[in-house]
CHARMM-style PDB file with segment names, atoms N, HN, CA, C and O in Angstrom:
ATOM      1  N   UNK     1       0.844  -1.175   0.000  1.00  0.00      PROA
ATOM      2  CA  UNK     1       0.000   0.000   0.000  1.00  0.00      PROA
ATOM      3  C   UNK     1       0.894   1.246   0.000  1.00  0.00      PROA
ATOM      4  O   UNK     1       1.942   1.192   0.644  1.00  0.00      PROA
ATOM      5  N   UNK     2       0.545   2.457  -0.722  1.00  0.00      PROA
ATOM      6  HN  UNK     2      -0.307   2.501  -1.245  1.00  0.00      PROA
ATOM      7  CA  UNK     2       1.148   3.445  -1.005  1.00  0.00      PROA
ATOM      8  C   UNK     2       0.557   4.492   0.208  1.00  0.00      PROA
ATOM      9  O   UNK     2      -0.631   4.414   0.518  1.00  0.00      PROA
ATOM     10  N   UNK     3       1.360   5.369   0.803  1.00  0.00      PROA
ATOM     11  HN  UNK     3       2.325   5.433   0.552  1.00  0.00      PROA
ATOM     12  CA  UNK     3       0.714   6.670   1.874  1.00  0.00      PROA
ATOM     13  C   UNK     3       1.713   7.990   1.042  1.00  0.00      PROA
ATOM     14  O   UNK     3       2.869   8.135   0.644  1.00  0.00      PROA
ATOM     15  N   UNK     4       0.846   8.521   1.079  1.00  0.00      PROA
ATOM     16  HN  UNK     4      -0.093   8.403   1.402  1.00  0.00      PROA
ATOM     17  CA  UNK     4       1.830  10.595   1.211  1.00  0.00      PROA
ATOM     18  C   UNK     4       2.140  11.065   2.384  1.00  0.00      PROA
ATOM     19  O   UNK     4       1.317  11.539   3.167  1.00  0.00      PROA
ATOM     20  N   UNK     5       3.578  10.948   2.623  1.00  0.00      PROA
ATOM     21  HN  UNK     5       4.246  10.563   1.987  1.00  0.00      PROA
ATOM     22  CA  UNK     5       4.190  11.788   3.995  1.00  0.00      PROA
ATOM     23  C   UNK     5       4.076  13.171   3.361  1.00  0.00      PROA
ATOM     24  O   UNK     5       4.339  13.215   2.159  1.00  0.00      PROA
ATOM     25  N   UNK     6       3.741  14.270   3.943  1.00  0.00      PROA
ATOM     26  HN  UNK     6       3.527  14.235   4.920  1.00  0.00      PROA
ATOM     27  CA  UNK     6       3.958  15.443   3.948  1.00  0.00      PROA
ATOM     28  C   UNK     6       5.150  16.062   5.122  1.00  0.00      PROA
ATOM     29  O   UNK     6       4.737  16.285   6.260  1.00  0.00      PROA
ATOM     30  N   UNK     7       6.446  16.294   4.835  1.00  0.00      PROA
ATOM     31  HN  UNK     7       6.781  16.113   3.911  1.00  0.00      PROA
ATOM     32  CA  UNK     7       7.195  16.670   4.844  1.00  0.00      PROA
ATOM     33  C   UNK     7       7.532  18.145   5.378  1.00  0.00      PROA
ATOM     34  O   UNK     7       6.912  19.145   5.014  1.00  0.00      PROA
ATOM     35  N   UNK     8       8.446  18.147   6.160  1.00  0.00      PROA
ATOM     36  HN  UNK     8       8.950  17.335   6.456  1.00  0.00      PROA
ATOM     37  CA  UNK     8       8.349  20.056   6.548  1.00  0.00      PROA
ATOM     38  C   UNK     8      10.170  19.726   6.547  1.00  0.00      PROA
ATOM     39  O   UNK     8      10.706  18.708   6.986  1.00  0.00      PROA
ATOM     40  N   UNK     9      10.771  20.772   5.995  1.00  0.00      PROA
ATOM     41  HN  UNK     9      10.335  21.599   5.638  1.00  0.00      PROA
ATOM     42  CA  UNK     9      12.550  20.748   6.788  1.00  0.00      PROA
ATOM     43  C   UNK     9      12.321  22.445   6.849  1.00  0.00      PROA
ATOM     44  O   UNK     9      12.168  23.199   5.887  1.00  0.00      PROA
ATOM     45  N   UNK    10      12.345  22.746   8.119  1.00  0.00      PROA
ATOM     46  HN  UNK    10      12.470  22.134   8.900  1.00  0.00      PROA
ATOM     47  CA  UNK    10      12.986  23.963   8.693  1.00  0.00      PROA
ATOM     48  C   UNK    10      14.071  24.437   8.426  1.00  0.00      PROA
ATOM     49  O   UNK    10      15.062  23.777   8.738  1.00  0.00      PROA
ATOM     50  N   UNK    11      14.278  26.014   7.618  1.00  0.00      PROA
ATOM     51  HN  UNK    11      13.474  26.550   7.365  1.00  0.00      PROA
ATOM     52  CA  UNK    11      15.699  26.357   7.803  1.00  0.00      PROA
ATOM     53  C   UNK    11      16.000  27.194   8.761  1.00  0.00      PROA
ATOM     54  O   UNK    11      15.385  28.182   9.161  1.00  0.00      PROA
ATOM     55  N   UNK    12      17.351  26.562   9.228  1.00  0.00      PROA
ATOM     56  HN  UNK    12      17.850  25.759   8.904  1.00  0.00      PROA
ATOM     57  CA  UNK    12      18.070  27.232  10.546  1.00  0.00      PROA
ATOM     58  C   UNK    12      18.406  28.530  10.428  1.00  0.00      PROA
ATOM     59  O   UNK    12      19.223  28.916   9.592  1.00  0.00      PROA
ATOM     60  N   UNK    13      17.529  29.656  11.631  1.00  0.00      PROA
ATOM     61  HN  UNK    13      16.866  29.342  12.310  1.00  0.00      PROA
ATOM     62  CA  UNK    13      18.220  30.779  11.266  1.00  0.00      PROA
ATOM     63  C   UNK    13      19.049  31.575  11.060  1.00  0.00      PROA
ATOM     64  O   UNK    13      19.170  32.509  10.268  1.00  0.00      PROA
ATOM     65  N   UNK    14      19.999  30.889  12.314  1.00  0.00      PROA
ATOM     66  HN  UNK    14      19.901  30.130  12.957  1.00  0.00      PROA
ATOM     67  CA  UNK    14      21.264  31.178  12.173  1.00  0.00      PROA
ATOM     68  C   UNK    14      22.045  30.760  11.518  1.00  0.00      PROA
ATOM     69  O   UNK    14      21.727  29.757  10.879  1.00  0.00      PROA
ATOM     70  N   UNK    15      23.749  31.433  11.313  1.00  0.00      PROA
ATOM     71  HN  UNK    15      24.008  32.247  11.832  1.00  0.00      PROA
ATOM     72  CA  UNK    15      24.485  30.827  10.234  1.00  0.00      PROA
ATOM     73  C   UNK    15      24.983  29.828  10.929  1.00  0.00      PROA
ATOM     74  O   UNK    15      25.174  30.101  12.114  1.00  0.00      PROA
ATOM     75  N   UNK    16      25.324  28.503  10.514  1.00  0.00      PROA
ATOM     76  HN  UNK    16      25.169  28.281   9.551  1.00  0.00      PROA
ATOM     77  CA  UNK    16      25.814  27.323  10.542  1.00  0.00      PROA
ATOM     78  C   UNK    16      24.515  26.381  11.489  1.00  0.00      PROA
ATOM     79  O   UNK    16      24.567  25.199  11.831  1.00  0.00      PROA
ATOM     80  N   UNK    17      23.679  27.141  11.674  1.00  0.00      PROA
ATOM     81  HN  UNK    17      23.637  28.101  11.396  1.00  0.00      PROA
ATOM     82  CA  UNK    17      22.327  26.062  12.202  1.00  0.00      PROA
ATOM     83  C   UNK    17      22.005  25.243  11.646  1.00  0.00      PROA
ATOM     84  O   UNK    17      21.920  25.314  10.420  1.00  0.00      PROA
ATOM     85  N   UNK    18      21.654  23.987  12.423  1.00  0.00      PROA
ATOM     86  HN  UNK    18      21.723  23.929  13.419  1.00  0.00      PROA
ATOM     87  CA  UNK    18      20.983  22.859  11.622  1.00  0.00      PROA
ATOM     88  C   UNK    18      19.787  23.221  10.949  1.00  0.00      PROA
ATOM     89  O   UNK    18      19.081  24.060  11.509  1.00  0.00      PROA
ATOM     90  N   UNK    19      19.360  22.683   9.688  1.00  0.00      PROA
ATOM     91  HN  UNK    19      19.933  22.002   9.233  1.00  0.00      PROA
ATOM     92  CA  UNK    19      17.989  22.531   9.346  1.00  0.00      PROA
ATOM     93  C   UNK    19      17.050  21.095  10.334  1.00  0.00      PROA
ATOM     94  O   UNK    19      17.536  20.108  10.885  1.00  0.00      PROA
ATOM     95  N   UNK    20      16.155  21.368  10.266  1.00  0.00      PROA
ATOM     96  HN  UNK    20      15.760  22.170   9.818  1.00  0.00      PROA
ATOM     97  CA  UNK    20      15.431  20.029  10.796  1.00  0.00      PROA
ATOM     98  C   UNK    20      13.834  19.632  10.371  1.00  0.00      PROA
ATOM     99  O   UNK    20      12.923  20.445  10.214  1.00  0.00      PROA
ATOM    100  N   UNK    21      13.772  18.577  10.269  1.00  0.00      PROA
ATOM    101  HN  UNK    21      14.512  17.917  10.396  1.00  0.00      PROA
ATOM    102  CA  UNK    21      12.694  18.089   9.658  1.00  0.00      PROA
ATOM    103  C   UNK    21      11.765  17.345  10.057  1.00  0.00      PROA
ATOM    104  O   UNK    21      12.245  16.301  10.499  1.00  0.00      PROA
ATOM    105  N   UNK    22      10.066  17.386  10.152  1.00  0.00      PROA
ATOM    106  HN  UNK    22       9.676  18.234   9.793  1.00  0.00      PROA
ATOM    107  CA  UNK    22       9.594  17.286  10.843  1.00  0.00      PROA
ATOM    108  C   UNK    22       8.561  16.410   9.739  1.00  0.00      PROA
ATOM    109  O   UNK    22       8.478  16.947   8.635  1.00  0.00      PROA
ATOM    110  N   UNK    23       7.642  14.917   9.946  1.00  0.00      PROA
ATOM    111  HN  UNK    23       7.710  14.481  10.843  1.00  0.00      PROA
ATOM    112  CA  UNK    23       6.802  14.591   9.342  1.00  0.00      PROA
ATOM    113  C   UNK    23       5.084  15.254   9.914  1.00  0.00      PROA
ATOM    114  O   UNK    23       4.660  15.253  11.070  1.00  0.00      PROA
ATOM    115  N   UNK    24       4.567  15.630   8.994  1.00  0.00      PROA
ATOM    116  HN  UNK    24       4.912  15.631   8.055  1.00  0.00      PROA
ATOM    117  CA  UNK    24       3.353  16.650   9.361  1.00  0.00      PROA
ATOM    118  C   UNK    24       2.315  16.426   9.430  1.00  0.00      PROA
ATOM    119  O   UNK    24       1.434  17.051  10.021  1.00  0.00      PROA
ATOM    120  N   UNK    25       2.220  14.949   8.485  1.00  0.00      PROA
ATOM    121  HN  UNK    25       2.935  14.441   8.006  1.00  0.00      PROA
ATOM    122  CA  UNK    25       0.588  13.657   8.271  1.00  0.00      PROA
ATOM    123  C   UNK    25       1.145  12.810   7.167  1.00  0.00      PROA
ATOM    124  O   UNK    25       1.874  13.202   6.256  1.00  0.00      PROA
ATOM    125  N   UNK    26       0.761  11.752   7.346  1.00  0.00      PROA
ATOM    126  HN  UNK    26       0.169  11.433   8.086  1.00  0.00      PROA
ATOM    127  CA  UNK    26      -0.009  10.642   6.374  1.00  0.00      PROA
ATOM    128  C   UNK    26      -0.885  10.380   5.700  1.00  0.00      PROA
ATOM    129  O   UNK    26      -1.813   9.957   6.389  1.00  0.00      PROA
ATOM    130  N   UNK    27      -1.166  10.404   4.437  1.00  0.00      PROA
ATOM    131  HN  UNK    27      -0.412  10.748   3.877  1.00  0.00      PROA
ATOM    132  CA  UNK    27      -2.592  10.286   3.743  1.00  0.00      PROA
ATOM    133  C   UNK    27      -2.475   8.983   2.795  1.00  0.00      PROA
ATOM    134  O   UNK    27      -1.618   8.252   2.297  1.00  0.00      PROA
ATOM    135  N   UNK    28      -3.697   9.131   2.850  1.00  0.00      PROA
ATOM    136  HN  UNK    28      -4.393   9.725   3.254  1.00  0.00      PROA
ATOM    137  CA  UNK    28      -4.092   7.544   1.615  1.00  0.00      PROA
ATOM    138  C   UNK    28      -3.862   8.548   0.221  1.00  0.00      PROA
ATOM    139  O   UNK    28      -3.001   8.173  -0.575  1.00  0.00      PROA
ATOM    140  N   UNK    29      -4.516   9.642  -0.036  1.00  0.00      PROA
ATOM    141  HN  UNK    29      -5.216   9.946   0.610  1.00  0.00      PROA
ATOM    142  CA  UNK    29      -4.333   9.508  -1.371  1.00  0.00      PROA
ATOM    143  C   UNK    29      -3.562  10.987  -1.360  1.00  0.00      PROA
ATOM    144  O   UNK    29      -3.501  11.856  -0.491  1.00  0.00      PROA
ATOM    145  N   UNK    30      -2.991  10.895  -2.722  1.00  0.00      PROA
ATOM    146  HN  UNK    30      -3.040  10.189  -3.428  1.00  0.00      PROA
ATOM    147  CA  UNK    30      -2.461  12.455  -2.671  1.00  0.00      PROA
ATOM    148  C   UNK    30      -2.933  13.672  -2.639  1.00  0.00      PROA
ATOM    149  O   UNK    30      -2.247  14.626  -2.270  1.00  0.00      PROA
ATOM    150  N   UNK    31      -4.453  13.791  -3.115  1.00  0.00      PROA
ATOM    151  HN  UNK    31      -5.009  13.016  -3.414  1.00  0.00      PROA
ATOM    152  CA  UNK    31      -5.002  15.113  -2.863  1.00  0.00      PROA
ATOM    153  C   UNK    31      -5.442  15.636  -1.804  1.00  0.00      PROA
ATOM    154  O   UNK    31      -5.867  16.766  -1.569  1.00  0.00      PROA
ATOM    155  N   UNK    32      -5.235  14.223  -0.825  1.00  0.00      PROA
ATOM    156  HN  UNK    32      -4.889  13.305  -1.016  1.00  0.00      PROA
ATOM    157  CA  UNK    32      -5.505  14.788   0.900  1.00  0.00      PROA
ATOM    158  C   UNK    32      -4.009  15.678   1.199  1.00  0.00      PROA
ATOM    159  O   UNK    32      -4.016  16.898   1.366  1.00  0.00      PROA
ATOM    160  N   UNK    33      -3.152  15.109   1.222  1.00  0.00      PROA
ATOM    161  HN  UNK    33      -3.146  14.118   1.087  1.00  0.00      PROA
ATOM    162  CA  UNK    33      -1.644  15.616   1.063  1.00  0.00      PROA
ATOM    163  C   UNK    33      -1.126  17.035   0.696  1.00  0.00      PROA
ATOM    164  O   UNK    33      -0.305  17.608   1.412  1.00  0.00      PROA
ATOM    165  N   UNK    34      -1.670  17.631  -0.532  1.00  0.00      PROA
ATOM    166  HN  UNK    34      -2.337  17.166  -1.114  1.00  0.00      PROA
ATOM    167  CA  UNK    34      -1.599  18.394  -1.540  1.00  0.00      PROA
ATOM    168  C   UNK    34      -2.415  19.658  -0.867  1.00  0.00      PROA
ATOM    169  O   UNK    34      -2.063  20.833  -0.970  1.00  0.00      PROA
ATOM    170  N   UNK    35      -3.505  19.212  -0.200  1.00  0.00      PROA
ATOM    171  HN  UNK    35      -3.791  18.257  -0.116  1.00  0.00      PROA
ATOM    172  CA  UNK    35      -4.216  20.261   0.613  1.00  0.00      PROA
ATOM    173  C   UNK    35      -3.645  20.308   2.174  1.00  0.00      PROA
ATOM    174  O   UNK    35      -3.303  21.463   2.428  1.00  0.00      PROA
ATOM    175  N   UNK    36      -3.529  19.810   2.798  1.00  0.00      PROA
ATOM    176  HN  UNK    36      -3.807  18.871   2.591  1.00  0.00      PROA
ATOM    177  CA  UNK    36      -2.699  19.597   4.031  1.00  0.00      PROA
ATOM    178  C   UNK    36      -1.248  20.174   3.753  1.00  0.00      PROA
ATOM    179  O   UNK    36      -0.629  20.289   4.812  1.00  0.00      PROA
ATOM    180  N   UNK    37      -0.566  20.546   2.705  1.00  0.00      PROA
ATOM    181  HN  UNK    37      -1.068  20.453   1.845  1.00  0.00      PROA
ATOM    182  CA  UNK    37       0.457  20.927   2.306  1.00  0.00      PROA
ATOM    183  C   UNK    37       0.417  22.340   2.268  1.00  0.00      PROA
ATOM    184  O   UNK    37       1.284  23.124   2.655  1.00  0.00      PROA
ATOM    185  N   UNK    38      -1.046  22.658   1.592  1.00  0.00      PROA
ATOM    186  HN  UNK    38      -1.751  22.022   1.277  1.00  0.00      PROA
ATOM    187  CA  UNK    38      -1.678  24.564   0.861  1.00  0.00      PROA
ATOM    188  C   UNK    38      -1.555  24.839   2.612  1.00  0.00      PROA
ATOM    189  O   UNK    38      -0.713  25.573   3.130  1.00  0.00      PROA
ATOM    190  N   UNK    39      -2.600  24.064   3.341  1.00  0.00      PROA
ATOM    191  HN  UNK    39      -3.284  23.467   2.920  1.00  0.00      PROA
ATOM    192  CA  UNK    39      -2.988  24.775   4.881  1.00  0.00      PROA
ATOM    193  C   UNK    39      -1.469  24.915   5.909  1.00  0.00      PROA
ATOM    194  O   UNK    39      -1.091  25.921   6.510  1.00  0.00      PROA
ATOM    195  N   UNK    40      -0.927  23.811   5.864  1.00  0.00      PROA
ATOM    196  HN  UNK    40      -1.234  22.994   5.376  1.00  0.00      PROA
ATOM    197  CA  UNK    40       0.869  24.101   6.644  1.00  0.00      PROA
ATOM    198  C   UNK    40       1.538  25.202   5.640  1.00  0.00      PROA
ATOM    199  O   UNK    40       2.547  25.636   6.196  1.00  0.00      PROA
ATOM    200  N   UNK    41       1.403  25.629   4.747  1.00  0.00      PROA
ATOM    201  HN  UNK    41       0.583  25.277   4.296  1.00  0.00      PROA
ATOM    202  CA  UNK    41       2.231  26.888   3.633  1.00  0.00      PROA
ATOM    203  C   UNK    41       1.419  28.202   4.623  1.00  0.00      PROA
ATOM    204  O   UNK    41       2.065  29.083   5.191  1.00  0.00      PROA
ATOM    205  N   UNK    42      -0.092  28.092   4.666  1.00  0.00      PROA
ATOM    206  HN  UNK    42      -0.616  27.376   4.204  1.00  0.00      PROA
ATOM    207  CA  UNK    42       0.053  29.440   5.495  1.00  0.00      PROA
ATOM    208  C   UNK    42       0.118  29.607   6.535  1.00  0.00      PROA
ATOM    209  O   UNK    42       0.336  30.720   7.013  1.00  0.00      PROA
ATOM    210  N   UNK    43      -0.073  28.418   7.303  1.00  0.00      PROA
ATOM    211  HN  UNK    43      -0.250  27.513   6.915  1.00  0.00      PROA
ATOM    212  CA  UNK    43       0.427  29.092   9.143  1.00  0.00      PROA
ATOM    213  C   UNK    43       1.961  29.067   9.010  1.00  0.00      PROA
ATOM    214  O   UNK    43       2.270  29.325  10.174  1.00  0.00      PROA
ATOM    215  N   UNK    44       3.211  28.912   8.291  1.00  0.00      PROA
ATOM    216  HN  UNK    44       2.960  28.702   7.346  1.00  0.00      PROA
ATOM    217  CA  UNK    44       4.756  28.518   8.183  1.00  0.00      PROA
ATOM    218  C   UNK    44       5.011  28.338   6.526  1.00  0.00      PROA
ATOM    219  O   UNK    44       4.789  27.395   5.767  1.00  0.00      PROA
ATOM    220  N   UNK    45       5.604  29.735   6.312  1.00  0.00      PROA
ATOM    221  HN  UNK    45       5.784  30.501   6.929  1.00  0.00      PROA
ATOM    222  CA  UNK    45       6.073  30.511   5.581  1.00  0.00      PROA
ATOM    223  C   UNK    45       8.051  29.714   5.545  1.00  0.00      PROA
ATOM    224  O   UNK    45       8.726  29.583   4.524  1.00  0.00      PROA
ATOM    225  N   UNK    46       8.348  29.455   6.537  1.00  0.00      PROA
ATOM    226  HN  UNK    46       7.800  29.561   7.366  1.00  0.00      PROA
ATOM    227  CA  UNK    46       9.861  29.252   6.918  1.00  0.00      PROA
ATOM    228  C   UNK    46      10.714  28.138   6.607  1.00  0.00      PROA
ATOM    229  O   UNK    46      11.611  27.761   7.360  1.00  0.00      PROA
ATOM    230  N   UNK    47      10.425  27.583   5.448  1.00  0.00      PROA
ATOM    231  HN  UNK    47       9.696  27.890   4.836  1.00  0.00      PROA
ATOM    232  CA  UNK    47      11.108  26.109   5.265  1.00  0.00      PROA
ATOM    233  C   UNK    47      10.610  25.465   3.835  1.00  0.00      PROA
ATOM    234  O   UNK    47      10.194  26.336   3.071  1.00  0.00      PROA
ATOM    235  N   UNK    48      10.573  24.430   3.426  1.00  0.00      PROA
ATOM    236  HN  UNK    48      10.911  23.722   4.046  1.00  0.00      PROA
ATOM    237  CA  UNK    48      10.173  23.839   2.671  1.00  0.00      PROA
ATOM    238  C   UNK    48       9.077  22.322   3.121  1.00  0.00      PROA
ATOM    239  O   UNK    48       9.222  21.485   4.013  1.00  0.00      PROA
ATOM    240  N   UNK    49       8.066  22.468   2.119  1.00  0.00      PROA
ATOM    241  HN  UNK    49       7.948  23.147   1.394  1.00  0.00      PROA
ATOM    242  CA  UNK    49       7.074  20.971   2.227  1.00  0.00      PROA
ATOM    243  C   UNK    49       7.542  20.414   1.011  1.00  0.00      PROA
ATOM    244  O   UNK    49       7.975  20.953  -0.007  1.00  0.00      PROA
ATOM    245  N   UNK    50       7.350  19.103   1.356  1.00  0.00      PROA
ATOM    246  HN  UNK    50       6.998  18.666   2.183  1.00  0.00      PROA
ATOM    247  CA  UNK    50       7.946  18.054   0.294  1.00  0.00      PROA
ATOM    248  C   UNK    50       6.613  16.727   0.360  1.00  0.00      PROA
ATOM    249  O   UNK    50       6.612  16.077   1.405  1.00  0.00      PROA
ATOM    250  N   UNK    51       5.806  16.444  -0.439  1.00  0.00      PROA
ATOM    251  HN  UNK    51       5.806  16.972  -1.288  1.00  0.00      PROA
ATOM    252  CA  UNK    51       5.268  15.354  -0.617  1.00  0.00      PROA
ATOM    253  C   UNK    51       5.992  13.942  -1.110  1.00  0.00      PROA
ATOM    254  O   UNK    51       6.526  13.707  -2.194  1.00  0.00      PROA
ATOM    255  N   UNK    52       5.866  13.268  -0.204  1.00  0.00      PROA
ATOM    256  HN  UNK    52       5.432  13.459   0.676  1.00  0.00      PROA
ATOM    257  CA  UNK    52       6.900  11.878  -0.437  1.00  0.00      PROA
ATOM    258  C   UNK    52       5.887  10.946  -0.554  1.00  0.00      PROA
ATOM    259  O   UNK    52       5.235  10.783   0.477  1.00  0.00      PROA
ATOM    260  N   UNK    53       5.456  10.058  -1.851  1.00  0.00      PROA
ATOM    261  HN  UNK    53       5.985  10.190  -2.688  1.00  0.00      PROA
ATOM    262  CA  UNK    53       4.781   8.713  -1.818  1.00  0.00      PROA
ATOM    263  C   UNK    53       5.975   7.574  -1.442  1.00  0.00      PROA
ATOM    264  O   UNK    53       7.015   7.362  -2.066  1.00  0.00      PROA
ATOM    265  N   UNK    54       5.522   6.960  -0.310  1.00  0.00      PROA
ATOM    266  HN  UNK    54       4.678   7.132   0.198  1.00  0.00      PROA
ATOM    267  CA  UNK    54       5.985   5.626   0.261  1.00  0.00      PROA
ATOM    268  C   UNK    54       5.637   4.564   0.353  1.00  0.00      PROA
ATOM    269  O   UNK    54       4.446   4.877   0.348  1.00  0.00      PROA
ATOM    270  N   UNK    55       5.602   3.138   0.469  1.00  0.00      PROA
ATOM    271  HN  UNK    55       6.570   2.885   0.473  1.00  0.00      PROA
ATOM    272  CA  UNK    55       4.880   2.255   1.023  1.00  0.00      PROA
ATOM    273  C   UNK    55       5.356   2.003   2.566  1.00  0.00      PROA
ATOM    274  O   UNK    55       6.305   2.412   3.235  1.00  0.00      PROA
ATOM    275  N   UNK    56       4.314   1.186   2.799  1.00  0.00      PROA
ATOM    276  HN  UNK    56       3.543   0.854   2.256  1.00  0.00      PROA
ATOM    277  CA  UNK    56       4.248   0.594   4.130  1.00  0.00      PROA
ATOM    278  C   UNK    56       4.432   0.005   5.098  1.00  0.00      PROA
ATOM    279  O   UNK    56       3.338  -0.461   5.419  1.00  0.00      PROA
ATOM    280  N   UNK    57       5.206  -0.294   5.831  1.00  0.00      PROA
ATOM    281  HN  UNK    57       6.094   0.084   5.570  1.00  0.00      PROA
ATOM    282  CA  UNK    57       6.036  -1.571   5.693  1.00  0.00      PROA
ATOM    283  C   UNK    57       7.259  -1.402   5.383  1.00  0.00      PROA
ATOM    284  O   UNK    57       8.172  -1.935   6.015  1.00  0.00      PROA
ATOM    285  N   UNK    58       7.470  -0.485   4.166  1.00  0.00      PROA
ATOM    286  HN  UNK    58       6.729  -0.052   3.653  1.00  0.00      PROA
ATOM    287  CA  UNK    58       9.150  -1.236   3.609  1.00  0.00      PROA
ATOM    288  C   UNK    58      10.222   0.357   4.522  1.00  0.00      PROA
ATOM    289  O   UNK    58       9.762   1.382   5.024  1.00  0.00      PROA
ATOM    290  N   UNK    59      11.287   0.029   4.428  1.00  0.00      PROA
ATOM    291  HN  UNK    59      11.661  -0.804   4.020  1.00  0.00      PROA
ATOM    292  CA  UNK    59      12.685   0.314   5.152  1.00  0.00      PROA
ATOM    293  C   UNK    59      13.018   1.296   4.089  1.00  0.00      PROA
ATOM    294  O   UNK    59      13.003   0.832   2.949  1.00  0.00      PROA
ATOM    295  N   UNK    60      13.294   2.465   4.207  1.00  0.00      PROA
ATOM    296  HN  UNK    60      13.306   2.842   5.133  1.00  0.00      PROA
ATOM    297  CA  UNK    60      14.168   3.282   3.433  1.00  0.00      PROA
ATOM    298  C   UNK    60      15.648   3.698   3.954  1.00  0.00      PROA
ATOM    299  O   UNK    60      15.925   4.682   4.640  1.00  0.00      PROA
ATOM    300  N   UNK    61      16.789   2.411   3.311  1.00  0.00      PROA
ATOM    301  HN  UNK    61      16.564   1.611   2.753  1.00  0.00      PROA
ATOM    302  CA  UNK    61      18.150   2.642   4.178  1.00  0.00      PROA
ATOM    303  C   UNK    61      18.680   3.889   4.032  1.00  0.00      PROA
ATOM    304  O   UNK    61      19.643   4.227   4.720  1.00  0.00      PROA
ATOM    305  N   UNK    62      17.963   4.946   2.871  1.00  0.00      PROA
ATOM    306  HN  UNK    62      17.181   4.671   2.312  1.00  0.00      PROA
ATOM    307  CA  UNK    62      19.254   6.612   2.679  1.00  0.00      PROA
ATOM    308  C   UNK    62      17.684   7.119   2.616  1.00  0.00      PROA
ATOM    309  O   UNK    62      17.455   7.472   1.460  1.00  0.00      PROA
ATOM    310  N   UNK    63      16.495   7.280   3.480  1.00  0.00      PROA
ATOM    311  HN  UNK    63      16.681   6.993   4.420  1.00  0.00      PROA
ATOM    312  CA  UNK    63      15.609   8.020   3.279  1.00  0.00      PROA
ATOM    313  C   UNK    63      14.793   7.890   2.137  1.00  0.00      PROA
ATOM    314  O   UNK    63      14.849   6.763   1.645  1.00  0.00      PROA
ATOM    315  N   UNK    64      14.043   8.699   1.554  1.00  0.00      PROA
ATOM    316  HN  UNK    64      13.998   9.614   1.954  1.00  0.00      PROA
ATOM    317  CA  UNK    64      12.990   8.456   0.156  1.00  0.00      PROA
ATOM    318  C   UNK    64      13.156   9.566  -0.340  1.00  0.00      PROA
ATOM    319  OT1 UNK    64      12.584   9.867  -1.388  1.00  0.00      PROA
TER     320      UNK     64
END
């Protein structure tokens, strides 16, 4: 089975700060995702969203 992580990585404000990244929801299909993505863009302006399709179950050894 396939899910959409919706994705947040924070950039650090300061110089040499870490970025950090935060998972934001899970959805079955992508247009739940895609809107859950529009609504986190306007309360947090400060980073980037990334929609990731994954399955379930499986191991990502370097991330997705």
């Amino acid at each position: 089975m396939d899910v959409y992580v919706l994705h947040f990585e924070e950039w650090g404000w300061e110089e040499d700060e870490e970025q950090s990244g935060t998972v934001l929801g899970v959805y079955e299909t992508e247009p739940e995702a895609i809107k859950a993505k529009y609504e986190a863009k306007l309360n947090n302006s400060h980073g980037d969203y990334t929609i990731k399709k994954m399955k379930v179950g499986k191991f990502y050894r370097y991330g997705a």
